[in-house]
KOLTI-344218 format. One record per atom (N, C-alpha, C, O): x, z, y. Coordinates in steps of 0.05 Angstrom, whole numbers, padded with zeros to 5 digits, always signed. Each point is the difference from the previous one (the first is absolute). Example, Ala and Ser with C-alpha at 12.3 -4.5 7.8 and 13.67 -1.06 7.14 Angstrom:
! KOLTI-344218
+00264+00156-00114-00018+00000+00024+00018+00000+00024+00021+00013+00000-00028-00027+00021+00016+00001+00024-00015+00014+00022+00010+00004+00022
! end
This chain:
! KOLTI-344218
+00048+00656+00344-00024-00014+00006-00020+00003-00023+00010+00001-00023-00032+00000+00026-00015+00004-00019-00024-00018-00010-00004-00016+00018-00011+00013-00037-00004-00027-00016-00016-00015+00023-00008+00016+00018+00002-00039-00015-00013-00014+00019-00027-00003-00008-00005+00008-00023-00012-00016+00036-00029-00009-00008+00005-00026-00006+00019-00013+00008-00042+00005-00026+00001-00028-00011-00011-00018+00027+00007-00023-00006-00017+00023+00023-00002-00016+00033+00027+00000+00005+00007-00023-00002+00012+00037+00008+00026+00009+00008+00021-00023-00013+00018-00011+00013-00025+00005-00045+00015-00006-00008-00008-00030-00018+00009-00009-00021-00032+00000+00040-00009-00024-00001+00007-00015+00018+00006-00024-00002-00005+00043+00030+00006-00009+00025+00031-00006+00002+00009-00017+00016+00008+00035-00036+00024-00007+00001+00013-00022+00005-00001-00017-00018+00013+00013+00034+00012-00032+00016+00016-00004-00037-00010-00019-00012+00029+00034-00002+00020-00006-00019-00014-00006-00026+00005-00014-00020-00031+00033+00028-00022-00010-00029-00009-00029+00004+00008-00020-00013-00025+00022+00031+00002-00033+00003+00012-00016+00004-00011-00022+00003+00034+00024+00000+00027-00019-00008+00002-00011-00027+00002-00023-00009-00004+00043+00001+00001+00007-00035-00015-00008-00009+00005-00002-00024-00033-00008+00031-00029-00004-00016+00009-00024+00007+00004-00015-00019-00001+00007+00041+00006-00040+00008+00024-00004-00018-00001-00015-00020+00019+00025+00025+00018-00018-00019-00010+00004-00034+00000-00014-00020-00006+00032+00022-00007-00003-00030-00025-00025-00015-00004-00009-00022-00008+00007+00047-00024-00023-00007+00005-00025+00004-00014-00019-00008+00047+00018+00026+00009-00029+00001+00013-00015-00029-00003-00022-00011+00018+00050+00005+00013-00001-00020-00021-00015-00024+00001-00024-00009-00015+00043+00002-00026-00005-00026-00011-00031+00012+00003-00022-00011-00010+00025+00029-00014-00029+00007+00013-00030-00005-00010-00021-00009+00036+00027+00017+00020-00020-00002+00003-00005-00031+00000-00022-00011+00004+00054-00004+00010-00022-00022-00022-00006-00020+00004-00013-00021-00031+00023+00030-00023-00003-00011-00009-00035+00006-00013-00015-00014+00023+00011+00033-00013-00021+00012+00026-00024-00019-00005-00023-00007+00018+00031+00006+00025-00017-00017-00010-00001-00020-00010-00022-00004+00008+00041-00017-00014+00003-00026-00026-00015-00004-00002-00014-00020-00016+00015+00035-00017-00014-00007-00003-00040+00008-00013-00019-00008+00033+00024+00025+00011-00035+00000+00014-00004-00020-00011-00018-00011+00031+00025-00002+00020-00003-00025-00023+00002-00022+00003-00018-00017-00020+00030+00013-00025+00001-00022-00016-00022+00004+00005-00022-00008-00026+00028+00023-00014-00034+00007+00014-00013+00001+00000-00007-00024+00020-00008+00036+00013-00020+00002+00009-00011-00026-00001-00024-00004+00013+00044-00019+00000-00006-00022-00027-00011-00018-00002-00022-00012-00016+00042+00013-00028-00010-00016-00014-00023+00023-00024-00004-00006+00032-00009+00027-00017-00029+00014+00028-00011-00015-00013-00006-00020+00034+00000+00014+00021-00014-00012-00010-00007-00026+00000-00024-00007-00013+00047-00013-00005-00007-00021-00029-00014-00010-00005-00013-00020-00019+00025+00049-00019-00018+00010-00008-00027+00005-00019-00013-00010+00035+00005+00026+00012-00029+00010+00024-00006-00001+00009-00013+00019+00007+00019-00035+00022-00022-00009+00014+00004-00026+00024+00003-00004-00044-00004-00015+00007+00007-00031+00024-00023-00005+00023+00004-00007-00032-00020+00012+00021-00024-00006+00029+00010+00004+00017+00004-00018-00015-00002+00049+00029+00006+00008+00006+00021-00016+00020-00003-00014-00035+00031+00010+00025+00026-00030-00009-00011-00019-00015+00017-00011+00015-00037+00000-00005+00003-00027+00022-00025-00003-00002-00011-00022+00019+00001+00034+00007-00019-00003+00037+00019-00011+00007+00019+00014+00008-00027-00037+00018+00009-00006+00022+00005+00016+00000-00017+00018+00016+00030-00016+00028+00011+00006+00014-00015-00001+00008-00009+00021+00001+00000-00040+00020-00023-00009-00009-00020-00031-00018+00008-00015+00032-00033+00008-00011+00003-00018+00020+00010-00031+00024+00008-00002-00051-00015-00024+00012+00018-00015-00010+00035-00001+00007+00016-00018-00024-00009+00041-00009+00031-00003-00024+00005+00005-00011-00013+00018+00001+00026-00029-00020+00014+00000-00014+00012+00028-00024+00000+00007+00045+00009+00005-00004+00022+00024-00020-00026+00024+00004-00024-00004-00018+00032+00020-00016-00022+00019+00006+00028+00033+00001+00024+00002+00002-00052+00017+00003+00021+00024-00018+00021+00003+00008+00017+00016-00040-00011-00030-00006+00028+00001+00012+00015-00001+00003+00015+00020+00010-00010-00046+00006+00020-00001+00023+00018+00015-00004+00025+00001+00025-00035+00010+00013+00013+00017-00010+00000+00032+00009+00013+00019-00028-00029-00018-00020+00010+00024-00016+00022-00005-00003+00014+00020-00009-00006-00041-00016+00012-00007+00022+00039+00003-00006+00022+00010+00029-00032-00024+00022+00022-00003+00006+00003+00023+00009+00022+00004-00010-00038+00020+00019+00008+00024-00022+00017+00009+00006+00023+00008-00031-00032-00007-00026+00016+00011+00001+00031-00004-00002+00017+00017+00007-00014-00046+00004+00027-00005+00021+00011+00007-00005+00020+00013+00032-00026-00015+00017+00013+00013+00001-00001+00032+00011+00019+00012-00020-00033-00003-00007-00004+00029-00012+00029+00004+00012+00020+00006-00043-00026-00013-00013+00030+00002+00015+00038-00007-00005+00022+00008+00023-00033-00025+00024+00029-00006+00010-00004+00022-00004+00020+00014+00017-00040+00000+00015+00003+00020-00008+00010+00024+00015+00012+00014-00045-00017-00008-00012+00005+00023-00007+00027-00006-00008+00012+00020+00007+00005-00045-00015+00028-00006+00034+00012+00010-00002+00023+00010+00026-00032-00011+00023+00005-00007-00001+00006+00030+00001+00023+00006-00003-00040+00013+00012+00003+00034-00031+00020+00009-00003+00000+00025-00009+00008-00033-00029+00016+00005+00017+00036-00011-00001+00021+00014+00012-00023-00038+00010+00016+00000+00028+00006+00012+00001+00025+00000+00013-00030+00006+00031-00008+00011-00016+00017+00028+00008+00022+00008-00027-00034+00003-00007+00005+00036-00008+00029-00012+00016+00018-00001-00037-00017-00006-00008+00029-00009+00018+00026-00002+00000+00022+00012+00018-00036-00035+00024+00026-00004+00019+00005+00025+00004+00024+00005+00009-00043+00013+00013+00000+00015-00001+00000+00022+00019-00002+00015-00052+00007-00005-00006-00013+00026-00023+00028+00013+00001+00016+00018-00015-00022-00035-00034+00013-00004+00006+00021-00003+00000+00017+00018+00005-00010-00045+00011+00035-00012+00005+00016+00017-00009+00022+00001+00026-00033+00017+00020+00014+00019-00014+00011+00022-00002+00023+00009-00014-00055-00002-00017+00012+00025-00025+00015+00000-00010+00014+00018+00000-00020-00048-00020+00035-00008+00013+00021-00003-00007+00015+00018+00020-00007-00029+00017+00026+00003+00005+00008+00023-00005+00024+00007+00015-00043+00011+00009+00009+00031-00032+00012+00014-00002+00021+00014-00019-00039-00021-00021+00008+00009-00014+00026-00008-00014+00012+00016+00018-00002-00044-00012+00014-00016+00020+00022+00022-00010+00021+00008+00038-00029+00000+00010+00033+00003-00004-00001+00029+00005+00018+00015-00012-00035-00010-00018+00009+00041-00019+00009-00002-00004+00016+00018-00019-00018-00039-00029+00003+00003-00002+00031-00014-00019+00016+00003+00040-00014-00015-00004+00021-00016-00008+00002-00035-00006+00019-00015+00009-00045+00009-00015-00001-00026+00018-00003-00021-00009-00001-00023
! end
């Protein structure tokens, strides 16, 4: 078979498979990320009181900061399952596409 036209392979029922899940994907964890972010900075907005108030006593540490730490690792986690789908999921199904279309 020989290379397709780009109409051909817009029209592709498997390409646009591929373009939707891929935009669910991004959207979803985009839409996560930016609730885990705002949600943190309206926390530190309106309710300074509640993280600033200590851990235990005797320390230094105040519930920011491991709110603040989960935020960030939160966000690795969500870059973490963005890549996990990608490598395992996605990759596969461009390649498969790349060797129908010809590319």
């Amino acid at each position: 078979m020989g290379k397709m036209k780009k109409e051909d392979i817009l029209n592709d029922p498997e390409f646009t498979q591929l373009v939707s899940k891929k935009n669910v994907i991004s959207w979803v964890l985009t839409i996560v990320e930016l609730v885990l972010y705002f949600g943190f900075i309206a926390l530190i907005a309106f309710n300074k009181e509640y993280l600033s108030q200590k851990l235990s006593e005797g320390t230094a540490t105040t519930i920011g900061i491991p709110i603040a730490v989960g935020t960030i690792l939160l966000s690795w986690v969500l870059t973490g399952i963005y890549i996990f789908w990608a490598n395992s999921k996605y990759d596969a199904e461009v390649k498969k596409l790349k060797d129908k279309i010809g590319g």
